[in-house]
NUDO-780369 format. One record per residue: residue in three letters; z, x, y of N, C-alpha, C, O in turn; residue number from 1. Coordinates in Angstrom, 2 decimals, padded with zeros to 5 digits, always signed. Last residue first. Layout:
{type ala | n_z Z | n_x X | n_y Y | ca_z Z | ca_x X | ca_y Y | c_z Z | c_x X | c_y Y | o_z Z | o_x X | o_y Y | seq NUM}
...
This chain:
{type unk | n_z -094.95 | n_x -247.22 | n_y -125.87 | ca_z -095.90 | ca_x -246.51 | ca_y -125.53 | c_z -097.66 | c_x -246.38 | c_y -125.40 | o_z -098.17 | o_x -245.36 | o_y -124.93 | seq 72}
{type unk | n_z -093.63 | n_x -250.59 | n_y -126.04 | ca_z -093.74 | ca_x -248.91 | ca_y -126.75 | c_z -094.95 | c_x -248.59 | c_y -125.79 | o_z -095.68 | o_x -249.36 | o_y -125.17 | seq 71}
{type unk | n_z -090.66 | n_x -252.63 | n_y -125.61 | ca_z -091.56 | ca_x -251.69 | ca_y -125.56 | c_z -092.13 | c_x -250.61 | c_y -126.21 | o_z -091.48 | o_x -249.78 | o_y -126.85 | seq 70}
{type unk | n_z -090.24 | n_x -255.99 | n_y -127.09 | ca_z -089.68 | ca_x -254.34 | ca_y -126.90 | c_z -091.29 | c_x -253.33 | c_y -126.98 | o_z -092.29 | o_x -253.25 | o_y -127.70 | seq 69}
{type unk | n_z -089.43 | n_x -258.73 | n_y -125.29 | ca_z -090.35 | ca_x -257.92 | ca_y -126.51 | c_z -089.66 | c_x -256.44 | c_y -126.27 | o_z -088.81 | o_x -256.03 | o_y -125.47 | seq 68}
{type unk | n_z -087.90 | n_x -260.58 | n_y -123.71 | ca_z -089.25 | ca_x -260.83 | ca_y -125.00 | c_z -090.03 | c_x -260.22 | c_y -125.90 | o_z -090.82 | o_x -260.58 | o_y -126.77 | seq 67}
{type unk | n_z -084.42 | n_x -260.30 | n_y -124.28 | ca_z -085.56 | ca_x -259.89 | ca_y -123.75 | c_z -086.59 | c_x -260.28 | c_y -124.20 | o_z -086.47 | o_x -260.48 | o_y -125.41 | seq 66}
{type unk | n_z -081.89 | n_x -260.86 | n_y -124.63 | ca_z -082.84 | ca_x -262.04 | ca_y -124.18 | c_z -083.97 | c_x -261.49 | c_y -123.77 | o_z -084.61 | o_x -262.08 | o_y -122.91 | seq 65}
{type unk | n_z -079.81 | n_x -258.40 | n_y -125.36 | ca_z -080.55 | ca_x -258.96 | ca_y -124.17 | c_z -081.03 | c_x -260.19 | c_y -123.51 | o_z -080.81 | o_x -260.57 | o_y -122.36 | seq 64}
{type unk | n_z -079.91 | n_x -259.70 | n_y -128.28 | ca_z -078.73 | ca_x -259.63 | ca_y -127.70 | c_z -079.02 | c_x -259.76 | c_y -126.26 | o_z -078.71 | o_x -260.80 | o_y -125.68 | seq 63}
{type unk | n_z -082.43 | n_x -259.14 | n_y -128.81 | ca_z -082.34 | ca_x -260.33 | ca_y -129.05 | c_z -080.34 | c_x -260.81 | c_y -128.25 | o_z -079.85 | o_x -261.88 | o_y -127.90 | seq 62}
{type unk | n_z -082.64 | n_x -256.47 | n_y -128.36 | ca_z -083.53 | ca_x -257.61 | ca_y -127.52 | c_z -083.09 | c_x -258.67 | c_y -127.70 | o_z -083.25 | o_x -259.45 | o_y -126.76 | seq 61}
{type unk | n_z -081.02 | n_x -255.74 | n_y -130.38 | ca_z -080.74 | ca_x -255.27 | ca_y -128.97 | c_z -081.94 | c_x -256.22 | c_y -128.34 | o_z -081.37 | o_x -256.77 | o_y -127.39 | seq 60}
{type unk | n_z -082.24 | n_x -256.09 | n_y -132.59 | ca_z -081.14 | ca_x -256.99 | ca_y -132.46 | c_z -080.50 | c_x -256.23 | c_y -131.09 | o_z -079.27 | o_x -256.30 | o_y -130.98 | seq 59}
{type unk | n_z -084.61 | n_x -254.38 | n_y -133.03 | ca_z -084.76 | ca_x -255.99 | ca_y -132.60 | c_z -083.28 | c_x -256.64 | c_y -132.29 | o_z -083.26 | o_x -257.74 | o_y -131.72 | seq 58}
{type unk | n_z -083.81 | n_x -251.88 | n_y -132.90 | ca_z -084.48 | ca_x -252.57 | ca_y -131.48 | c_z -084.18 | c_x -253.87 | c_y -131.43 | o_z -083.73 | o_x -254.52 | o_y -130.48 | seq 57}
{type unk | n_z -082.81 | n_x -251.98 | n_y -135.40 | ca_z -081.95 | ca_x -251.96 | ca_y -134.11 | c_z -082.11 | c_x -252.53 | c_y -132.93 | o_z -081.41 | o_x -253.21 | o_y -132.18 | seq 56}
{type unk | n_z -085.50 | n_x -252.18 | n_y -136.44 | ca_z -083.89 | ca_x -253.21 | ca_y -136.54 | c_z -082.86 | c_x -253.07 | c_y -135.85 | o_z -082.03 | o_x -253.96 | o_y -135.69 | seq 55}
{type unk | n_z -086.85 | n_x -250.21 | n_y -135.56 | ca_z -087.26 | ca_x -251.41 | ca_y -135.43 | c_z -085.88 | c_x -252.37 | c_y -135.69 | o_z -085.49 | o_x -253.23 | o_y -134.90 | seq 54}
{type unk | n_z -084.99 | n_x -247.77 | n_y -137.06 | ca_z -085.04 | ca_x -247.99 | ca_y -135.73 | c_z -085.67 | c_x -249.44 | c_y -135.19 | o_z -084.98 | o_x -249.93 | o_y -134.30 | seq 53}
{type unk | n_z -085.52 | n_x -248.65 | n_y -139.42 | ca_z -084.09 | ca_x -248.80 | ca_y -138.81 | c_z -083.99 | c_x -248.79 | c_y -137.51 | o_z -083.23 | o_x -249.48 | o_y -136.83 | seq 52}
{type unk | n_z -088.05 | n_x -247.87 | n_y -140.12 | ca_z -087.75 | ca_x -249.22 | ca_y -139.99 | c_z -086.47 | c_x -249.56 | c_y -139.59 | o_z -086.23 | o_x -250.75 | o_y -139.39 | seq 51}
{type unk | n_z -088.02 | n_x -245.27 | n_y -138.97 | ca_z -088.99 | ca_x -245.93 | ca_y -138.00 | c_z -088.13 | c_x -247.70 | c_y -138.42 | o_z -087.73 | o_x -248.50 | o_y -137.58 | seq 50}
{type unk | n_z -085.48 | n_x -243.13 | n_y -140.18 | ca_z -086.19 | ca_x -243.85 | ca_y -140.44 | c_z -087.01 | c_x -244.89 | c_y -139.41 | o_z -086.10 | o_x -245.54 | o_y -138.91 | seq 49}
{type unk | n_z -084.02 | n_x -241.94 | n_y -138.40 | ca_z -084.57 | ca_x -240.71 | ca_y -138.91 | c_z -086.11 | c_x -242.00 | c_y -139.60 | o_z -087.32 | o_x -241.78 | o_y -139.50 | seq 48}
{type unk | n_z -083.08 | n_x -242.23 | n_y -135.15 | ca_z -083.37 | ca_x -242.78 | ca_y -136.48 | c_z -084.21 | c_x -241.91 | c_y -136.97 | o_z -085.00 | o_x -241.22 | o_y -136.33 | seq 47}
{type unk | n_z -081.19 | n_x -242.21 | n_y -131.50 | ca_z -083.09 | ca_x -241.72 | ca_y -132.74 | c_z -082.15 | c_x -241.87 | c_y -134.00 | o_z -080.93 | o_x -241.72 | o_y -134.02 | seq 46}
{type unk | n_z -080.77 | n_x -243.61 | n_y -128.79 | ca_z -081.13 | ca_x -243.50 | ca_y -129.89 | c_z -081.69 | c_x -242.83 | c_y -130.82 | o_z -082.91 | o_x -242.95 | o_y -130.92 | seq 45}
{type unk | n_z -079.92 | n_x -243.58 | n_y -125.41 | ca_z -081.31 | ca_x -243.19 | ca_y -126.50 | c_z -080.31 | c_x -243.18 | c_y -127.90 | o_z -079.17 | o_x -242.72 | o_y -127.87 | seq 44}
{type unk | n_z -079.37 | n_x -245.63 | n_y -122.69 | ca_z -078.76 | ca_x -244.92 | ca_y -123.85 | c_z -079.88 | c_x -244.87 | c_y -124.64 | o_z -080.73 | o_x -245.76 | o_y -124.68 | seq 43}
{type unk | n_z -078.29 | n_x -245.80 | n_y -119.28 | ca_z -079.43 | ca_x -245.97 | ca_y -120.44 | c_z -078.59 | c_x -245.27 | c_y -121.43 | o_z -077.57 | o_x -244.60 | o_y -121.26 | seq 42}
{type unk | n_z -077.09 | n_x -248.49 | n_y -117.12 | ca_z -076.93 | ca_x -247.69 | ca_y -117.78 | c_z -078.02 | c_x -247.47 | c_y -118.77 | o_z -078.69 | o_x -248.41 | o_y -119.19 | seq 41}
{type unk | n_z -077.46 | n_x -250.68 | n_y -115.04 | ca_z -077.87 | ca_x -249.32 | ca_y -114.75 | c_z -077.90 | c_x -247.66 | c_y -115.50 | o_z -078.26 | o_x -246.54 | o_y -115.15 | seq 40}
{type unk | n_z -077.84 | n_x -252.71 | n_y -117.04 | ca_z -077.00 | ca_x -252.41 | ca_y -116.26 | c_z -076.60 | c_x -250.96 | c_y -115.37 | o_z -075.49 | o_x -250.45 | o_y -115.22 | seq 39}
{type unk | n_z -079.89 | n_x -251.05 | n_y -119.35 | ca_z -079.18 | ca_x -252.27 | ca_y -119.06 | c_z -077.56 | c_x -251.52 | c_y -118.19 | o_z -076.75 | o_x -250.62 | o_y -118.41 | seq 38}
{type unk | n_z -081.83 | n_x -249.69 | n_y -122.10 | ca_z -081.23 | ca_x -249.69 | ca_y -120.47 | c_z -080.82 | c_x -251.10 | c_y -120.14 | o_z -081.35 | o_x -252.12 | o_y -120.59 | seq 37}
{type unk | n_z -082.26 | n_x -247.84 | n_y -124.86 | ca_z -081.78 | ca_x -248.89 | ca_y -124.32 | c_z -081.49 | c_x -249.10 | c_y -122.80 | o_z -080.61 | o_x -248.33 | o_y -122.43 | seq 36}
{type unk | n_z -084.67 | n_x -246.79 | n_y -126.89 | ca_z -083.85 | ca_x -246.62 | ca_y -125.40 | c_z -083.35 | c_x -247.90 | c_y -125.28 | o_z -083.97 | o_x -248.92 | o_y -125.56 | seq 35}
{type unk | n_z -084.85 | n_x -245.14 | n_y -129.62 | ca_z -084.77 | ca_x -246.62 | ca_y -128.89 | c_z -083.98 | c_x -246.10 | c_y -127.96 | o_z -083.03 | o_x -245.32 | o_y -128.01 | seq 34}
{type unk | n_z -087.03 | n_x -243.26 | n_y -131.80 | ca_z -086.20 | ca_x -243.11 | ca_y -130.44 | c_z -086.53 | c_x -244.52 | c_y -130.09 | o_z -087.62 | o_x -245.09 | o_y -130.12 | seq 33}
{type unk | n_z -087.51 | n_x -241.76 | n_y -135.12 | ca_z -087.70 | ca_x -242.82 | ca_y -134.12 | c_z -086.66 | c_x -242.90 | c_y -132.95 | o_z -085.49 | o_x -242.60 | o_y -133.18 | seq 32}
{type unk | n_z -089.13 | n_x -238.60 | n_y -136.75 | ca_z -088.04 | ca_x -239.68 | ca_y -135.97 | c_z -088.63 | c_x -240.76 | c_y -135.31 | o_z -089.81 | o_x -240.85 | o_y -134.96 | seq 31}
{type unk | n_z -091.54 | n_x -237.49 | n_y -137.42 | ca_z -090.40 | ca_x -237.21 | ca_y -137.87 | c_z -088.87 | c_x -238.10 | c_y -137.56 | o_z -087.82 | o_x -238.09 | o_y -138.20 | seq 30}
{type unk | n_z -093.64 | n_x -238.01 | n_y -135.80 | ca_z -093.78 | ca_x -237.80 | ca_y -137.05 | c_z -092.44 | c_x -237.78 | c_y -138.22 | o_z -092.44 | o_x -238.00 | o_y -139.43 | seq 29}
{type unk | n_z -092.02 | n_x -240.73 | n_y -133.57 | ca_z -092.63 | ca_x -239.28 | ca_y -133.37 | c_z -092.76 | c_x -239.32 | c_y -135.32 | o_z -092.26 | o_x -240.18 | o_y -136.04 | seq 28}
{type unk | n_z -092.16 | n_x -243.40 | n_y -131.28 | ca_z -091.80 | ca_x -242.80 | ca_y -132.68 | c_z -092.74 | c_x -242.16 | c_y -132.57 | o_z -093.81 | o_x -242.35 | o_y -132.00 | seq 27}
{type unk | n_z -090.21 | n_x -245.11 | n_y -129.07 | ca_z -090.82 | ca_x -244.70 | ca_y -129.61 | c_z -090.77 | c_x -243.59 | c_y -130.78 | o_z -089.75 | o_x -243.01 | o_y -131.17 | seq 26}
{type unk | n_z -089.08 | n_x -248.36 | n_y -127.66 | ca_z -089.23 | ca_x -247.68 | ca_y -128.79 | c_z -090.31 | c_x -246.63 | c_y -128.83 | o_z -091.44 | o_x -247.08 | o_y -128.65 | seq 25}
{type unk | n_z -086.84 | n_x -250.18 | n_y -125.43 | ca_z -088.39 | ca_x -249.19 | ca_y -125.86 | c_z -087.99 | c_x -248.72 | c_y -126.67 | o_z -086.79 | o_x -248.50 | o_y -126.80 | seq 24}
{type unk | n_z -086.05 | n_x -252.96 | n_y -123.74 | ca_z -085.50 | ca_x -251.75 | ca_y -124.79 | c_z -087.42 | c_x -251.46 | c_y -125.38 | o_z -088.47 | o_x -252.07 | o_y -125.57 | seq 23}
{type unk | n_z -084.38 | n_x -253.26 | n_y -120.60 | ca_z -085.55 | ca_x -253.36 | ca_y -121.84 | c_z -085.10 | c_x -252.19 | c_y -122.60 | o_z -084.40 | o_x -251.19 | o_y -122.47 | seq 22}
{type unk | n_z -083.40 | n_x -255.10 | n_y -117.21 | ca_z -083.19 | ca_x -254.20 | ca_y -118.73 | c_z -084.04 | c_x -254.33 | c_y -119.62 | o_z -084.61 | o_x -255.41 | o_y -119.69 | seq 21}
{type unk | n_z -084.44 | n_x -253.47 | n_y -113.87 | ca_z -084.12 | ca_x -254.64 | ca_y -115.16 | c_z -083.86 | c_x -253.99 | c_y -116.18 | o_z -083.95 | o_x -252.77 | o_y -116.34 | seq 20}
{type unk | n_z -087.96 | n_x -251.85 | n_y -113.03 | ca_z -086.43 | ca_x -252.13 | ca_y -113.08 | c_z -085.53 | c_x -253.38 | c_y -113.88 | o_z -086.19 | o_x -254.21 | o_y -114.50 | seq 19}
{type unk | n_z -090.33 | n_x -250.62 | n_y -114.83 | ca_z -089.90 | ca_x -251.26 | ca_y -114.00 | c_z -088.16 | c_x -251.34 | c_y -114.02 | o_z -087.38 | o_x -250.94 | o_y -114.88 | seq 18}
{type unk | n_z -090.51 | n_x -246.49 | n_y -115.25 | ca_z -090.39 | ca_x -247.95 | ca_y -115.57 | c_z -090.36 | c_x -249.09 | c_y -114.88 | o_z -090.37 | o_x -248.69 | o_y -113.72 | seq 17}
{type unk | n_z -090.16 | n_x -243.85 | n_y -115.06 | ca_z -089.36 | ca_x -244.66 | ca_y -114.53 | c_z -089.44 | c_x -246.45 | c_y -114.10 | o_z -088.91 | o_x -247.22 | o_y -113.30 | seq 16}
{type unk | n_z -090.21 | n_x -241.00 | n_y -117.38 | ca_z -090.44 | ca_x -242.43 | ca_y -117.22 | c_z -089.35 | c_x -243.35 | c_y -116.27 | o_z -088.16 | o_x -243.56 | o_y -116.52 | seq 15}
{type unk | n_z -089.30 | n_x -238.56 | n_y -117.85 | ca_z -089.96 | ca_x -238.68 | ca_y -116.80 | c_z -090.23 | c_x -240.41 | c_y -116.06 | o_z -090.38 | o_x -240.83 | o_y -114.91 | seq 14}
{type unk | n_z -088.15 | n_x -238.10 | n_y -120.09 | ca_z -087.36 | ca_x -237.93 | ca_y -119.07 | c_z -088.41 | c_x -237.89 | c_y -117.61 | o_z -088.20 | o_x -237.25 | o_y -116.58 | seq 13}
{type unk | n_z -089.68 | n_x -239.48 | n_y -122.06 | ca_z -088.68 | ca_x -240.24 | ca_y -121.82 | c_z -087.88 | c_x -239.74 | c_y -120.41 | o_z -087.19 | o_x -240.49 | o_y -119.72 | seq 12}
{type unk | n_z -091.63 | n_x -238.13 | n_y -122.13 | ca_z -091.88 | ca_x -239.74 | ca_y -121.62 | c_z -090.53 | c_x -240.01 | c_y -121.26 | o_z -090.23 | o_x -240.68 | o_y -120.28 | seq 11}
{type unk | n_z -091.15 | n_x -235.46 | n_y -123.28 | ca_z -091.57 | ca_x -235.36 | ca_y -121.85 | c_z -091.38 | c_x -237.50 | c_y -121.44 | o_z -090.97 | o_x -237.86 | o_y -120.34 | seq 10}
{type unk | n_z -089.72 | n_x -236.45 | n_y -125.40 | ca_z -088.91 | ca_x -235.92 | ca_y -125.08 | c_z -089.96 | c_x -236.19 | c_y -123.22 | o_z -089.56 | o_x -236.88 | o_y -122.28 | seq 9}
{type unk | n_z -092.16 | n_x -237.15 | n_y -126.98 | ca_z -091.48 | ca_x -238.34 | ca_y -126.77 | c_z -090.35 | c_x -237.94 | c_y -125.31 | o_z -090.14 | o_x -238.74 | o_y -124.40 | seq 8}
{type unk | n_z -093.90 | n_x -235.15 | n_y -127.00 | ca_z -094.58 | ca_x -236.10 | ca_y -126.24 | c_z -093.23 | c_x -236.98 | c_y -125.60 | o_z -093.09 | o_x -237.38 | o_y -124.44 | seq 7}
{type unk | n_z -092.12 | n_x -233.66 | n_y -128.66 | ca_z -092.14 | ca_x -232.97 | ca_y -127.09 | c_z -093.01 | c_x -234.10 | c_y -126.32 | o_z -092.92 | o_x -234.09 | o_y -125.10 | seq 6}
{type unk | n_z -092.67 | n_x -234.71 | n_y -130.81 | ca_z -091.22 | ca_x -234.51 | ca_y -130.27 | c_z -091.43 | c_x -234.62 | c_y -128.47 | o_z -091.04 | o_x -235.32 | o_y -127.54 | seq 5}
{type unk | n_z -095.83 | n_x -236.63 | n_y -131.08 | ca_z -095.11 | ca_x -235.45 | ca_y -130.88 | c_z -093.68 | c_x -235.57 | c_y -130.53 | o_z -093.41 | o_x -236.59 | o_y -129.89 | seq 4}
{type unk | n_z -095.73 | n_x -239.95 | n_y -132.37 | ca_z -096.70 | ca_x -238.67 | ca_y -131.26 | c_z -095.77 | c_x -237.73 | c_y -131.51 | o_z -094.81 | o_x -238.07 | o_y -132.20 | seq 3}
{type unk | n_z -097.99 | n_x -242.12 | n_y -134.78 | ca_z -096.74 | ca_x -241.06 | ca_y -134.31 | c_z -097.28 | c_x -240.07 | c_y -133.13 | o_z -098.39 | o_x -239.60 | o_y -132.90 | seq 2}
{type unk | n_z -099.18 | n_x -245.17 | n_y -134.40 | ca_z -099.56 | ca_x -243.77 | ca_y -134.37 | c_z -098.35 | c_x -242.94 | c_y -133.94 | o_z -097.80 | o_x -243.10 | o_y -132.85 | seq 1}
């Protein structure tokens, strides 16, 4: 289900998650957003396409060792 710009924009600068690294995904009508965090550092993403963004995600988890990637 797509959510809003402003849904993704309010989650993302409010969200404080568990600690550690993960990668989240979410997707709005119009874009896709991957966060990346690791090492105290974060980095966002957005894709205009949802399946590019899923391919990014996945080869950032898989680089991580993480088990899954988050969404909303």
């Amino acid at each position: 289900m797509p959510y809003s710009q402003t849904y993704v924009r309010a989650y993302l600068d409010r969200y404080l998650g568990h600690l550690g690294p993960r990668i989240e995904m979410v997707e709005t009508d119009r874009q896709a957003f991957v966060r990346v965090v690791e090492d105290e550092e974060e980095r966002i993403y957005s894709f205009e396409a949802g399946s590019s963004a899923l391919a990014f995600a996945e080869r950032q988890r898989m680089r991580l060792r993480l088990p899954a990637i988050m969404r909303p």
